[in-house]
N, C-alpha and C positions, 0 to 999 in steps of 0.2 A: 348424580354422584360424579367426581370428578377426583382424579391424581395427581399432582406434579412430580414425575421422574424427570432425574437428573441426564443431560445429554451429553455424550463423550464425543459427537461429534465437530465440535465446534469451539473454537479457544477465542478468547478475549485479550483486546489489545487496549491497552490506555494510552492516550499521547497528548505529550503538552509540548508547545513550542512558542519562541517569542513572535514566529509570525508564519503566515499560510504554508509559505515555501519549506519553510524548517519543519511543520509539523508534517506533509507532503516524506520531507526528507528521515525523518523519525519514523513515518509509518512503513517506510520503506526497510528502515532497518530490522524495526520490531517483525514484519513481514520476512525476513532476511531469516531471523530470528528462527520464528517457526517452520521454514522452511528446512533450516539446518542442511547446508549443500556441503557435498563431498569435495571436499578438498579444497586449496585456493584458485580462484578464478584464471583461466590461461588466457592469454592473449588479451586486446584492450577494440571494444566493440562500441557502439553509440547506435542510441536510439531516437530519432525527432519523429515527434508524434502530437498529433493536435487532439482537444478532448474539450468536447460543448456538454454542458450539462444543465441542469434549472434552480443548482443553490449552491455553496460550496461544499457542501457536506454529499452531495452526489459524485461533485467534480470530482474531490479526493478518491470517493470508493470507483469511480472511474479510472483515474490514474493508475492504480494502486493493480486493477483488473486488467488493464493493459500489458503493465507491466509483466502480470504474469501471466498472461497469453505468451508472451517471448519467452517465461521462464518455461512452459509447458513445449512451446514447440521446438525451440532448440537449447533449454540448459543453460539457458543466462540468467546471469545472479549481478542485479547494481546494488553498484557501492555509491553511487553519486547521480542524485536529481536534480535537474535546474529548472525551474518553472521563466524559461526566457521571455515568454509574454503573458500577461491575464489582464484578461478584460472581461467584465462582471464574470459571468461563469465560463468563458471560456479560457484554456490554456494552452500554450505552447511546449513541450516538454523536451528535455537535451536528458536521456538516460545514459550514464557511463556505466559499463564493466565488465564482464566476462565469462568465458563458458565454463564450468563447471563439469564433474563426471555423474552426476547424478545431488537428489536429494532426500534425506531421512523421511522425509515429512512429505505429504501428496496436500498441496491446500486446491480445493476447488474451486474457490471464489473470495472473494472479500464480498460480505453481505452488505443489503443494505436495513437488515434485520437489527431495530434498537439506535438507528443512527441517528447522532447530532455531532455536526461541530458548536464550539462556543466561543467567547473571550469570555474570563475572567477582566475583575473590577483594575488589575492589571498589565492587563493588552492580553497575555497570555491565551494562545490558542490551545483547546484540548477537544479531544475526540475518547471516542470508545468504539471501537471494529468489534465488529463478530467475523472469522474469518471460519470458515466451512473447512474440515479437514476430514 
């Protein structure tokens, strides 16, 4: 015998973009999102960070956990991704933006629970995050 209950701890992101960087840069937002930070960002911070992974759909949930490792340990919230190098699954990454006084929302990870990146018949890159809250 078996049950399926419904889990509150964990929110879904959907993202589509015309290409890696953009959809990178969307899941950042959507991640922004659920984060919900107190007040507008002070001051103007930058991140360069390197991130090897084994497919793109790791790279991303890489990126994305990176990022917030800096939002957990000191309150930074970007507004602007730039993926300045990629070579098969590796990246280079330029994060811009700012510290923050807190956030509504506590995410503990972007999963890699349910993941695919894809193109549609369109070039169109889309994802589906499970993000841990």
């Amino acid at each position: 015998m078996y049950r399926v209950e419904q889990h509150t701890a964990d929110v879904r992101l959907r993202v589509s973009a015309a290409s890696f960087e953009d959809l990178v840069g969307e899941a950042v937002a959507g991640l922004n999102a659920v984060l919900a930070p107190l007040g507008d960002p002070i001051g103007s911070i930058e991140r360069r960070f390197r991130v090897e992974s084994s497919a793109e759909a790791t790279l991303l949930v890489d990126i994305l956990n990176e990022l917030l490792w800096h939002t957990h340990a000191h309150n930074e919230v970007f507004g602007s991704v730039h993926i300045t190098r990629l070579d098969d699954f590796r990246a280079e990454i330029l994060a811009e933006g700012g510290v923050v006084a807190g956030f509504e929302r506590d995410v503990k990870a972007v999963t890699y629970h349910d993941l695919a990146v894809s193109r549609g018949p369109d070039g169109t890159w889309q994802t589906t995050l499970v993000v841990d809250v």
